[in-house]
N, C-alpha and C positions, 0 to 999 in steps of 0.2 A: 504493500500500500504506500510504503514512504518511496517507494521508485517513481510508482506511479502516478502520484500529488510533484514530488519532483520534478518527471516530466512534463506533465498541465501544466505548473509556476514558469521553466522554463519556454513552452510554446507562449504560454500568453504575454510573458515579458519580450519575446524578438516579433510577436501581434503587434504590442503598443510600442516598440521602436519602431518598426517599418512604418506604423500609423502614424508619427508623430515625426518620421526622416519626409513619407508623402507632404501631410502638410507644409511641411517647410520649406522642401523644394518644390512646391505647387504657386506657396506666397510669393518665395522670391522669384518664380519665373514669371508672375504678373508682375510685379511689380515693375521688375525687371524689364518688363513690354510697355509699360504704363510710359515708358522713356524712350526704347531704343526699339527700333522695328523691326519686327520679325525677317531674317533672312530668308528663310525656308521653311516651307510645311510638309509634315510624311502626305498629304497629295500631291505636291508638286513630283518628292520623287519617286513616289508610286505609278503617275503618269509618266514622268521621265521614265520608266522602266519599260511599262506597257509599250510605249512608242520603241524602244529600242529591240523589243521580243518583236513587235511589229514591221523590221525591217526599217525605221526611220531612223533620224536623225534626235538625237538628244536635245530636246528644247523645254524651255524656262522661260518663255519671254515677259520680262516682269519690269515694272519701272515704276518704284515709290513714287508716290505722288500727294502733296502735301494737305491735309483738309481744308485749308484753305484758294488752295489749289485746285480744286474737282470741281467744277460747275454743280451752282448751284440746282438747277435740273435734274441733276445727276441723283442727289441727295435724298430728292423730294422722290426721284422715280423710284430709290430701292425701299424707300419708305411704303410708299404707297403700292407696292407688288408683294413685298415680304412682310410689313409689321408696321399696318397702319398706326399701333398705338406704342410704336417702337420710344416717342418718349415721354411717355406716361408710366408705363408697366417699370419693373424693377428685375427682368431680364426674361419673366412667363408671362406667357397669356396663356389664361385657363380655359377660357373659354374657348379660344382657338384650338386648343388641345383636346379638349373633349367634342370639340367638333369634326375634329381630323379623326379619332379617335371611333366617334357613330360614324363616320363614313367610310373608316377601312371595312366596317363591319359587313358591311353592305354591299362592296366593290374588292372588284380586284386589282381596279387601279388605285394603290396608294399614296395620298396625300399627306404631305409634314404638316404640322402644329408650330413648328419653331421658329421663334424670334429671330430677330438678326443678333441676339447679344449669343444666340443660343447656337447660331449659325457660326460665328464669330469663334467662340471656344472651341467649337467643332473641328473648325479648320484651321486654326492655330495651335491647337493641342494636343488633338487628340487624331486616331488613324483613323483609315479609309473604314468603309464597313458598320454592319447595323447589327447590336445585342445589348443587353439590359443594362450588364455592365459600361459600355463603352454609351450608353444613356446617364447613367449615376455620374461618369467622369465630366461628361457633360454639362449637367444639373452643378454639380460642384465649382466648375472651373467658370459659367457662367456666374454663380452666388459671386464667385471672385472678380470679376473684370467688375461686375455692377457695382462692388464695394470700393472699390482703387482704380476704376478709371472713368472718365469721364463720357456723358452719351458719344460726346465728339470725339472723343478716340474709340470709342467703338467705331464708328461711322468710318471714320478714317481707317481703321485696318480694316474691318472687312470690306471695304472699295477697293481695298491695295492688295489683297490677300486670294478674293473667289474667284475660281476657275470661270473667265470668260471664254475661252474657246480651245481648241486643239492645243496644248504647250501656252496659251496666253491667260495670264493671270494679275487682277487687277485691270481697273478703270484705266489707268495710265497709255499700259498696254493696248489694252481693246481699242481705244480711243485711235491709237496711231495705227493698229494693224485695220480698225475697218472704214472710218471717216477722215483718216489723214489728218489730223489735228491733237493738237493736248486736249488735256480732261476739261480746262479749263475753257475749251469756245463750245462745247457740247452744248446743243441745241434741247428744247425740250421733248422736239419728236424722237431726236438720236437717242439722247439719254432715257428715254422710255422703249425704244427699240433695243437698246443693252439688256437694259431691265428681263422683258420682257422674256427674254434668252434663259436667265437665270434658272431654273430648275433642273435644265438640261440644257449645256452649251457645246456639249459635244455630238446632238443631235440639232444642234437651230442654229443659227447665224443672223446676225444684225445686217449679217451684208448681200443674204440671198432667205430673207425672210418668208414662208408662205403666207398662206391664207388664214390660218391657225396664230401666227407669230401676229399678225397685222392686227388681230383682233384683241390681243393681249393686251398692242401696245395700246391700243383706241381704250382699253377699259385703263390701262394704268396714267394713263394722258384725262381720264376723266376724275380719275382718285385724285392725281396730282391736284387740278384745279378745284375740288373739295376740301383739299391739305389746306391749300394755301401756303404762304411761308412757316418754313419751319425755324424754329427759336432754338437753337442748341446751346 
């Protein structure tokens, strides 16, 4: 019995170190971001891989781009497509959730519930791929950014951070590979043609949009003028 109470004490004691090593390097890797910009995310070279088993070339195309810097447009379009109440909420919407949530039930085409802060942690944190766990890292790492950073740096990395198309990543990017121009002259139909791409940009293009894509953009060009300016 005393082996066996010895061994519990020791599992649960290297439990709450590893519990207590996470948190700490979870803080200071916000933090950490809360200042200096993410270089890389495991989908940039998750894709870089895919592209390379595909016979392509190894591409990244990424180019920070400042939030003050991103056309205004731009701001209102990811607002108004992903997380109308993006600044109001404290990083969920429940009710989005639970609506995404009755409708998988029902369908087989599945639809997300998640915010852009939720979007955000996702893809600066955490891997490719969908399970409960890599949901909880999720939910955590968003309580985080909402605590130590600001709405506007959220904004700002996830503009500079989501796979806009093939290898391109980030407003910046997108902006020069399909309208020849910075973020910063992005129109509101462009900028809501970006948008619009957003759930899948390795099946849609702002730059050979269908019939599907154009109706996107015409609903999120109608959110937008509902927004109005946004206060960040």
């Amino acid at each position: 019995m005393k082996i066996k109470s010895g061994v519990v004490r020791l599992i649960l004691r290297i439990v709450k170190l590893a519990f207590i090593l996470f948190v700490g390097i979870s803080l200071f890797w916000v933090i950490l971001y809360r200042f200096v910009n993410p270089p890389v995310t495991w989908l940039m070279v998750t894709r870089g891989f895919e592209r390379k088993s595909d016979g392509k070339d190894w591409k990244i195309d990424k180019k920070w781009t400042k939030f003050d810097s991103i056309a205004d447009p731009m701001k209102r379009a990811a607002v108004a497509a992903e997380d109308q109440l993006f600044l109001e909420h404290h990083g969920f919407d429940f009710k989005a959730i639970e609506k995404a949530i009755d409708k998988n039930e029902h369908s087989k085409k599945l639809i997300g519930g998640s915010t852009i802060s939720q979007q955000t942690a996702k893809n600066v944190f955490l891997w490719p791929g969908r399970s409960y766990i890599r949901k909880a890292f999720e939910a955590w790492f968003t309580l985080l950014i909402e605590a130590f950073w600001s709405k506007q740096r959220i904004m700002e990395v996830y503009l500079n951070e989501i796979e806009m198309g093939d290898g391109i990543y980030g407003v910046g990017a997108a902006s020069q590979a399909y309208f020849h121009k910075p973020a910063s002259q992005l129109t509101k139909s462009q900028a809501a043609l970006i948008a619009a791409c957003f759930p899948n940009p390795l099946k849609w293009s702002p730059a050979a949009p269908d019939n599907y894509i154009l109706h996107r953009k015409y609903l999120i060009m109608k959110n937008m003028r509902r927004l109005g300016p946004l206060d960040f």
